[in-house]
DRENPA-3360 file (N, C-alpha, C; in nm, 2 decimals, always signed):
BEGIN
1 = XXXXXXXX = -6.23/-4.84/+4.00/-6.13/-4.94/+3.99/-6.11/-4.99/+3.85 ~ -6.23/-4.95/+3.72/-6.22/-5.03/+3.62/-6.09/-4.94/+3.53 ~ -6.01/-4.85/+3.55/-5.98/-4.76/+3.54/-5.80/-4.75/+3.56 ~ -5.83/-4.83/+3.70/-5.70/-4.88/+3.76/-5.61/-4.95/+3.73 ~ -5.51/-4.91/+3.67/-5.41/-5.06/+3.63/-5.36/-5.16/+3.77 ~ -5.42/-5.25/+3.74/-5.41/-5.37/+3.82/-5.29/-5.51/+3.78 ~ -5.18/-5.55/+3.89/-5.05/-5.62/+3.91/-5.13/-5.74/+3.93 ~ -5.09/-5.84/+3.88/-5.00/-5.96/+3.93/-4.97/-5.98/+4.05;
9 = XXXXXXXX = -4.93/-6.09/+4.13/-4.89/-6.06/+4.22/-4.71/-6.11/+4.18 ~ -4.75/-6.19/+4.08/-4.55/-6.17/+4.06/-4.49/-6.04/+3.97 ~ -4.62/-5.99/+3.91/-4.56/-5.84/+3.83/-4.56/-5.77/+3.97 ~ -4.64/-5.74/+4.09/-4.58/-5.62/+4.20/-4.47/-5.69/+4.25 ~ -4.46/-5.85/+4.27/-4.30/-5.87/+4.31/-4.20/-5.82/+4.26 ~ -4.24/-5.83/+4.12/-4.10/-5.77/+4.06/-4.03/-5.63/+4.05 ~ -4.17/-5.54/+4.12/-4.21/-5.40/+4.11/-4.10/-5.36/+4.24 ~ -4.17/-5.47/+4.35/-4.12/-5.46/+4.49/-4.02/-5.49/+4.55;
17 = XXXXXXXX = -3.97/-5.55/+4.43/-3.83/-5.65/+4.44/-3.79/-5.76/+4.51 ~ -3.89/-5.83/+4.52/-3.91/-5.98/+4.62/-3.99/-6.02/+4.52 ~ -3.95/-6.18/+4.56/-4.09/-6.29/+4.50/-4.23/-6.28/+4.51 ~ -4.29/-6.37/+4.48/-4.45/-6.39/+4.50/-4.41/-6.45/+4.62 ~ -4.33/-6.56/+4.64/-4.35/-6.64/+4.75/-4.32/-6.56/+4.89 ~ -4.19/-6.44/+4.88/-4.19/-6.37/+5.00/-4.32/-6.29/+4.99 ~ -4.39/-6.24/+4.89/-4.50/-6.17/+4.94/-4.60/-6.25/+5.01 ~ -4.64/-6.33/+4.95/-4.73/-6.47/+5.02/-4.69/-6.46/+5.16;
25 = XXXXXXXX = -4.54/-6.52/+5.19/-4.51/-6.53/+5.33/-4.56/-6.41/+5.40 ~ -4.52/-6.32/+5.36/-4.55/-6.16/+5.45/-4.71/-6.16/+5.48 ~ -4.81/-6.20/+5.40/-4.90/-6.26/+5.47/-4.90/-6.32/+5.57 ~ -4.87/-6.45/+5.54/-4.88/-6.57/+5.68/-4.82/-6.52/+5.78 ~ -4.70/-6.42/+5.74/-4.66/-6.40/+5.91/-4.73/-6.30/+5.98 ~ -4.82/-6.20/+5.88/-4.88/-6.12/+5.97/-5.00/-6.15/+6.00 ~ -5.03/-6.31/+5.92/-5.16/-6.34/+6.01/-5.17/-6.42/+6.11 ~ -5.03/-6.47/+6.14/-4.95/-6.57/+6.27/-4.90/-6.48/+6.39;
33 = XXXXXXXX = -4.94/-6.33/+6.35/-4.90/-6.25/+6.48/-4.76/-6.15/+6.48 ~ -4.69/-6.21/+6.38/-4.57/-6.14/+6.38/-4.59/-5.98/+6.37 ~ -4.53/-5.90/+6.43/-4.55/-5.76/+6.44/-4.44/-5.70/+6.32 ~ -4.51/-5.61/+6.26/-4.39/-5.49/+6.17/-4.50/-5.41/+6.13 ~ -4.41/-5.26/+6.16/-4.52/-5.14/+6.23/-4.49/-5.11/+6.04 ~ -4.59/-5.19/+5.95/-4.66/-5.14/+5.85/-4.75/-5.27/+5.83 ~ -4.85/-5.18/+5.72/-4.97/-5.26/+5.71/-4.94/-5.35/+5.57 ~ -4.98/-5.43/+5.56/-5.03/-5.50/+5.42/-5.13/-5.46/+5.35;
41 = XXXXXXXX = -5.16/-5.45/+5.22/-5.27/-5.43/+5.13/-5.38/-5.53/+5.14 ~ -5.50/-5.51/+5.14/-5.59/-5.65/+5.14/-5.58/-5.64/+4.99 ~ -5.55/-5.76/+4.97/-5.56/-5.82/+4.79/-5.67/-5.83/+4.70 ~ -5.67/-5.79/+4.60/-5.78/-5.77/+4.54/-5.81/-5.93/+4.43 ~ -5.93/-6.00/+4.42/-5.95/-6.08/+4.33/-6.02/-6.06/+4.21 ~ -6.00/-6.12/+4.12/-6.10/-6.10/+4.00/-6.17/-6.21/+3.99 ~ -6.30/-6.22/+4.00/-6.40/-6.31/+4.00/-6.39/-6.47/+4.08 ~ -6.40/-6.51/+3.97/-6.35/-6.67/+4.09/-6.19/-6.69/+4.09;
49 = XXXXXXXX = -6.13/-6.63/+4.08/-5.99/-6.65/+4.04/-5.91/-6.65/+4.22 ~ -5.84/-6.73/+4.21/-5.79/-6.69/+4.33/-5.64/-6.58/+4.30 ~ -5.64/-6.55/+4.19/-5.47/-6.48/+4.19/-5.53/-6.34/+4.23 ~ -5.39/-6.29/+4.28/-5.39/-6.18/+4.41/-5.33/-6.09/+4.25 ~ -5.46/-5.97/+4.30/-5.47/-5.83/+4.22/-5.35/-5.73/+4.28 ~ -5.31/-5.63/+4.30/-5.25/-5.49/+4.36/-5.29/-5.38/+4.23 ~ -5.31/-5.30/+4.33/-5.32/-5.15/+4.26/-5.19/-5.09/+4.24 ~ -5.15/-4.96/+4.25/-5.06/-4.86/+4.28/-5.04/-4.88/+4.38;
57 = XXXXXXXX = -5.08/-4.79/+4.46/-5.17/-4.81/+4.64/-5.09/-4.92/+4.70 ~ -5.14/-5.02/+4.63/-5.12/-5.12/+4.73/-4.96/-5.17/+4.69 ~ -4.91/-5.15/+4.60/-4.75/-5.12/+4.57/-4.70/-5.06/+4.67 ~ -4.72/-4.96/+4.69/-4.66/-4.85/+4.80/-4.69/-4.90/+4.87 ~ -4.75/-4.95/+4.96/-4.79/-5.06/+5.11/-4.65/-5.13/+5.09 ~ -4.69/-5.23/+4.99/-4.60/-5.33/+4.98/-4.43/-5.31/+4.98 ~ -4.38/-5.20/+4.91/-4.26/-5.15/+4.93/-4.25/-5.09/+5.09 ~ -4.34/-5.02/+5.14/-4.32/-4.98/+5.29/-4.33/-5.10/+5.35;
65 = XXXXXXXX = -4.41/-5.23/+5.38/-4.38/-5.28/+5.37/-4.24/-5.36/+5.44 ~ -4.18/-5.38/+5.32/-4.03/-5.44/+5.28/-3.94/-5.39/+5.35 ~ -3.98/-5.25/+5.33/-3.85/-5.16/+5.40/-3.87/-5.18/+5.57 ~ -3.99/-5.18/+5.63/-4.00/-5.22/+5.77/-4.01/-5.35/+5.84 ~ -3.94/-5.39/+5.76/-3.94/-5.59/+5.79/-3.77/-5.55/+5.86 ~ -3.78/-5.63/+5.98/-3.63/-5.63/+6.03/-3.55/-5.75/+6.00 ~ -3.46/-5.71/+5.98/-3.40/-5.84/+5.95/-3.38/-5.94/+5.99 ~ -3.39/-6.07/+5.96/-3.37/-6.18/+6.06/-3.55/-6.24/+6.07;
73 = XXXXXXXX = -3.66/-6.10/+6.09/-3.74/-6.15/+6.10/-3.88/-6.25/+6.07 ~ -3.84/-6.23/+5.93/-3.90/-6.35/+5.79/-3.81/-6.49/+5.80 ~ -3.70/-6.48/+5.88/-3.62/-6.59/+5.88/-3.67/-6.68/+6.02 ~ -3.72/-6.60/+6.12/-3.70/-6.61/+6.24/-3.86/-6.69/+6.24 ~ -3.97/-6.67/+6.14/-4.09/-6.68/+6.15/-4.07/-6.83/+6.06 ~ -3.98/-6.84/+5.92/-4.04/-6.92/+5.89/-3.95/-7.05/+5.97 ~ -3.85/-7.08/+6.03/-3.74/-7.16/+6.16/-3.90/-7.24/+6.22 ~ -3.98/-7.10/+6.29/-4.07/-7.14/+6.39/-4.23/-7.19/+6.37;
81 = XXXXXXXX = -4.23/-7.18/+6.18/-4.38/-7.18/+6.12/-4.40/-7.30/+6.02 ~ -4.28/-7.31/+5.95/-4.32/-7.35/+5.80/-4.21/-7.43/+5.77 ~ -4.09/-7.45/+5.89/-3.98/-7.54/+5.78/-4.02/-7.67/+5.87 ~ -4.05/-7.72/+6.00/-4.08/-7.78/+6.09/-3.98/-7.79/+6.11 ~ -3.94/-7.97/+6.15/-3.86/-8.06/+6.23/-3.71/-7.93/+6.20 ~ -3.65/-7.87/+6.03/-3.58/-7.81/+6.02/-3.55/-7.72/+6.11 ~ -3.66/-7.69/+6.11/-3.73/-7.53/+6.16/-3.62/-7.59/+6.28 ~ -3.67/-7.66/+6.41/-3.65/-7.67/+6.56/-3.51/-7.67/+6.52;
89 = XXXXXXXX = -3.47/-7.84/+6.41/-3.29/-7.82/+6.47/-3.19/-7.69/+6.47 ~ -3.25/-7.62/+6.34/-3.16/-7.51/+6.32/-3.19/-7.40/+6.48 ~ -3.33/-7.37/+6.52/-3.30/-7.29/+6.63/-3.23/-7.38/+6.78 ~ -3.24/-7.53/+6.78/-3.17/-7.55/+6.90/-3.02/-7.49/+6.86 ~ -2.97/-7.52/+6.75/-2.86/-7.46/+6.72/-2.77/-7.34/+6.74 ~ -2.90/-7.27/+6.70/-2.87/-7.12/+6.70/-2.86/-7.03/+6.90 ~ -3.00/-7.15/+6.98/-2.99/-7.11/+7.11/-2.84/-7.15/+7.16 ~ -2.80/-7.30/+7.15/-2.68/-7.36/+7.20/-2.59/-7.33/+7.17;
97 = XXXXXXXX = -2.55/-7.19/+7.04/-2.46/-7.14/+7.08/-2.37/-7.19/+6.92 ~ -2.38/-7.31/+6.90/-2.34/-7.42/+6.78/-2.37/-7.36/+6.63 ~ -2.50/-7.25/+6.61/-2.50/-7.18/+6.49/-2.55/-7.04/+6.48 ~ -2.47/-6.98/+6.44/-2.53/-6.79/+6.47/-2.57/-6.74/+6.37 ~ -2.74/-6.70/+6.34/-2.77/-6.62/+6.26/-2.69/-6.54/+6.16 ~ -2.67/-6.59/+5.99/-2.63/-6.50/+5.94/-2.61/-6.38/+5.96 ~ -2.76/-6.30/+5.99/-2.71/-6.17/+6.01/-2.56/-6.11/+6.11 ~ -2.60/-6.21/+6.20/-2.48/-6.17/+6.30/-2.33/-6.23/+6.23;
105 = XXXXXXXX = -2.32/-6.32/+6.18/-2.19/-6.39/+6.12/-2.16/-6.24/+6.02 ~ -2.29/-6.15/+5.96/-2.18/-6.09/+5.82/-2.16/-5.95/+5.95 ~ -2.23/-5.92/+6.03/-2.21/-5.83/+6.13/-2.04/-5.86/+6.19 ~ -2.06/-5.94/+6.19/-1.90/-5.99/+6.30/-1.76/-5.95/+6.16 ~ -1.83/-6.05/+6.05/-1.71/-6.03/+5.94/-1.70/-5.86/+5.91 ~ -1.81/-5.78/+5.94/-1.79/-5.65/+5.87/-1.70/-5.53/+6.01 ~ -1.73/-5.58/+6.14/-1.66/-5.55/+6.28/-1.78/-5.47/+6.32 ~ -1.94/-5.50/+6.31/-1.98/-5.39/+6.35/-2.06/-5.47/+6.45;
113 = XXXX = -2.15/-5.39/+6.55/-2.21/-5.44/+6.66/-2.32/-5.54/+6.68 ~ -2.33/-5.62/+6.74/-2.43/-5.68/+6.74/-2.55/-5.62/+6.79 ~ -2.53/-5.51/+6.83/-2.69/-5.46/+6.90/-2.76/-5.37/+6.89 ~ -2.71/-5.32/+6.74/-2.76/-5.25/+6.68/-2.83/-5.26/+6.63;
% end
């Protein structure tokens, strides 16, 4: 490993093309249960430091990753985790019919299916 060029966790963001803070999230959601059929990297530290290391390796996780996150569903996690009281109004909204997931609003404007 001494060997290994070792990331940042906002230099692999930038690698990965997301924030530190969506990477962080992608954590919390897959340790809240959320399912996406790829793994995460376990993060590497340097000494007492709490800042999150990446290898190569663990780039390529991180990009696969990204690419197997469905859409809607980093949105869908943080409604039900992390925005709170927000969190609820926006999904009674979204159930009642009164506010429709982006995804689906640019789906409608582009004429393509919702069930796809």
């Amino acid at each position: 490993m001494e060997n290994t060029k070792l990331y940042k966790i906002g230099e692999a963001a930038k690698i990965v093309g997301r924030s530190p803070q969506t990477i962080s999230l992608w954590y919390d959601a897959v340790e809240a249960g959320v399912e996406v059929d790829a793994e995460l990297p376990k993060p590497k530290y340097a000494g007492e430091s709490r800042i999150r290391y990446f290898d190569q390796n663990d780039i390529e996780m991180l990009i696969n990753f990204r690419n197997k996150v469905k859409r809607g569903t980093m949105a869908e996690f943080n409604r039900n985790f992390k925005w709170g009281k927000r969190g609820e109004d926006i999904s009674k909204r979204i159930e009642s019919g009164d506010a429709t997931p982006k995804v689906y609003k640019e789906k409608e404007i582009k004429g393509e299916d919702k069930a796809e």
